[in-house]
C-alpha positions in Angstrom: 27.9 213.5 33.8 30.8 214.4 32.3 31.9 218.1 31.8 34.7 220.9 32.2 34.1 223.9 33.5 37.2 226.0 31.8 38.3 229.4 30.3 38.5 229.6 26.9 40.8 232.3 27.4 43.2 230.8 29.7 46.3 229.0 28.8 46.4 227.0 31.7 42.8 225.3 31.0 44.2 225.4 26.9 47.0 223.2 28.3 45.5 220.9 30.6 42.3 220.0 28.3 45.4 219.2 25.8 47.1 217.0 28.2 44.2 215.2 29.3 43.1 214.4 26.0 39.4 215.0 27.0 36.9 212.8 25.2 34.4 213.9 22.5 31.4 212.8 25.5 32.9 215.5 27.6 30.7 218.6 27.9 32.9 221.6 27.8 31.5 224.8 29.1 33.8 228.1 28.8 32.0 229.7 32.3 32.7 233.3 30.7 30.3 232.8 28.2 28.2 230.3 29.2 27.8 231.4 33.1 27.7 228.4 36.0 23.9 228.4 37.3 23.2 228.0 41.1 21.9 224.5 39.9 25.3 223.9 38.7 26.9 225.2 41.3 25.2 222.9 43.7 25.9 219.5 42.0 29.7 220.7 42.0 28.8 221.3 45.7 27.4 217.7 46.5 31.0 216.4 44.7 33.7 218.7 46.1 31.8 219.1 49.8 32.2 223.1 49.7 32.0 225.8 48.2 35.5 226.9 49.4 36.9 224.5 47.4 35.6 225.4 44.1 36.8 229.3 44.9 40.0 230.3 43.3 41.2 233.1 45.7 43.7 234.0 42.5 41.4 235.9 40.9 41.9 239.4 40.9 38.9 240.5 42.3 39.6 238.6 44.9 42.1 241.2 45.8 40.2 244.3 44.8 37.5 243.5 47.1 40.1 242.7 50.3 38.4 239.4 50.3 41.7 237.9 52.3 40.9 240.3 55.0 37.3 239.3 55.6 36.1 235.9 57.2 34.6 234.4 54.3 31.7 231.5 55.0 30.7 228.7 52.7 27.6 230.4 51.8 29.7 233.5 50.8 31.9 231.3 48.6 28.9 230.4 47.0 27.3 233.9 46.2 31.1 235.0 45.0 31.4 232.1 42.7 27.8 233.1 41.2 28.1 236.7 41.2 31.3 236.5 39.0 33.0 233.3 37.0 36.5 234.1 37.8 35.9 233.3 41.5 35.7 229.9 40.2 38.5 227.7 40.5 39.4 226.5 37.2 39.3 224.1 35.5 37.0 221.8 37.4 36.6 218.4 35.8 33.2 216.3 36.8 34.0 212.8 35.4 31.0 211.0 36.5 30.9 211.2 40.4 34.2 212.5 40.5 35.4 216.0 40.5 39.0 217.3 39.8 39.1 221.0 41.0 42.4 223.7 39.7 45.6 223.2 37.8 47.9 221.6 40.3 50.0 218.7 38.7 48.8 216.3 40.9 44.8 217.2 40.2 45.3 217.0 36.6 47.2 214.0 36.8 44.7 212.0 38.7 42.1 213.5 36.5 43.6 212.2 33.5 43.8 208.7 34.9 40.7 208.4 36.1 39.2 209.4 32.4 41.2 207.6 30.5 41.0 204.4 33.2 37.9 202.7 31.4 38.6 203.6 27.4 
């Protein structure tokens, strides 16, 4: 498979689907819109190894709800990220049976080489 999971809205996933250069095959899904299902969710899961990993403790409801102050389990990630679509890092890249989760330099850079590795 190979799909984004982004925010139209957001200038960061703008910028980074620009840099990347992303492919016509890529699926792009804007997750405000189109909400991540729990089967989704899952197969990101079985690629990143957590749920933690796909949460984006940036969002601003993770502040409103004094999240930081509560001892958060994986299966709590999980619930969070379904219950609302900005608890979801973004952008998270599948590119086959790889996944490429947030905006760091580094993530987008290896995301771009690995994509652009067999064209």
């Amino acid at each position: 498979m190979k799909k984004i999971y982004y925010l139209e809205s957001c200038d960061t996933c703008k910028r980074i689907i620009k840099e990347i250069d992303l492919p016509q095959a890529f699926i792009k899904q804007n997750i405000k819109t189109e909400g991540i299902t729990e089967e989704e969710l899952e197969e990101l899961y079985n690629l990143a190894g957590s749920y933690e990993a796909l949460f984006s403790r940036r969002a601003q409801r993770y502040r409103e709800q004094n999240l930081k102050d509560k001892e958060l389990l994986d299966e709590d990630y999980k619930n969070l990220i379904l219950e609302h679509y900005t608890f979801l890092k973004r952008p998270v890249i599948v590119n086959n049976d790889e996944i490429f989760i947030g905006n760091s330099k580094k993530t987008v850079a290896a995301a771009k080489a690995a994509i652009h590795s067999n064209t």
